[in-house]
C-alpha positions in Angstrom: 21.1 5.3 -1.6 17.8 7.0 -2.5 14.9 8.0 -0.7 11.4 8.8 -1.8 9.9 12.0 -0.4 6.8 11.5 1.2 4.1 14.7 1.0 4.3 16.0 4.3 8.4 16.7 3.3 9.8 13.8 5.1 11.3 10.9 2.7 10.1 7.0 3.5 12.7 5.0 5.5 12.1 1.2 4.3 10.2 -0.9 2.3 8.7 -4.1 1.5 7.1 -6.1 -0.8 3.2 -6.8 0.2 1.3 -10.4 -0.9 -2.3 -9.3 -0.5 -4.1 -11.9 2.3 -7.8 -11.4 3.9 -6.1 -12.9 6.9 -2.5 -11.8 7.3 -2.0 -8.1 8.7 1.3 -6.3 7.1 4.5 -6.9 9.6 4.7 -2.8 9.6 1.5 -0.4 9.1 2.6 1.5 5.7 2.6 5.4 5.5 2.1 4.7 1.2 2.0 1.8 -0.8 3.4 1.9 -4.2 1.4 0.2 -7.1 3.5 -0.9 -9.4 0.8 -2.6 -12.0 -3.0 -1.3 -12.9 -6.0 -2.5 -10.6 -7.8 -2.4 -7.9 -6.3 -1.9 -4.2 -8.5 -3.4 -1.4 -6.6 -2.3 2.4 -8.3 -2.5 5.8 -7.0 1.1 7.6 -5.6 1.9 10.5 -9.0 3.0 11.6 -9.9 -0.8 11.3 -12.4 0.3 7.6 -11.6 -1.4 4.4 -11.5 1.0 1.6 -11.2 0.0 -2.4 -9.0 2.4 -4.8 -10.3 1.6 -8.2 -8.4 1.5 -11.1 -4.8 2.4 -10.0 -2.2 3.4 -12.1 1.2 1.5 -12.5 3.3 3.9 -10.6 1.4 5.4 -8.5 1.9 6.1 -4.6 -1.5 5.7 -2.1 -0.7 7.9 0.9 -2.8 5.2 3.1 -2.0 3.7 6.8 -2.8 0.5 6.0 -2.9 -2.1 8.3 -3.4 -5.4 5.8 -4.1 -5.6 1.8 -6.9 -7.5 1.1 -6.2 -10.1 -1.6 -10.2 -10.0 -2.0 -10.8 -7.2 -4.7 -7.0 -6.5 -5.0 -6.3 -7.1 -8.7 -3.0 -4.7 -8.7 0.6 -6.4 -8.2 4.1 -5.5 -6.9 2.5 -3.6 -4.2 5.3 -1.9 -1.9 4.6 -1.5 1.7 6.9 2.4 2.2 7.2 2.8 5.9 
């Protein structure tokens, strides 16, 4: 079994596949969430703000605490939850 490395040197212990909802929070609060197609990213934070990354890259890692993805302005897919 693999494990991604997180940046502060420790690696990501599970994961899970995130469907975007304006009313659903995530089961777990994510330390990352991995984008696995281009778009937008829409997540409320753990600090209760919701923030927009534009134009995400297919592969790329957010280092966010999210608390829920926001299917409004979300237009990425396969979004991992890394915990």
């Amino acid at each position: 079994m693999s494990a991604t490395r997180s940046g502060d040197g420790n690696f990501y212990i599970d994961g899970f596949p995130i469907t975007p909802s304006d009313t659903v929070d995530l089961d777990d609060i994510t330390l990352a969430i991995y984008v696995g197609s281009d778009g937008d990213v829409t997540v409320e934070t753990l600090g209760g703000k919701n923030v927009t990354f534009k134009s995400v890259r297919s592969g790329t890692t957010l280092k966010i605490r999210a608390t829920k993805i926001l299917s409004s302005n979300t237009t990425a897919n396969n979004l991992v939850g890394l915990i």
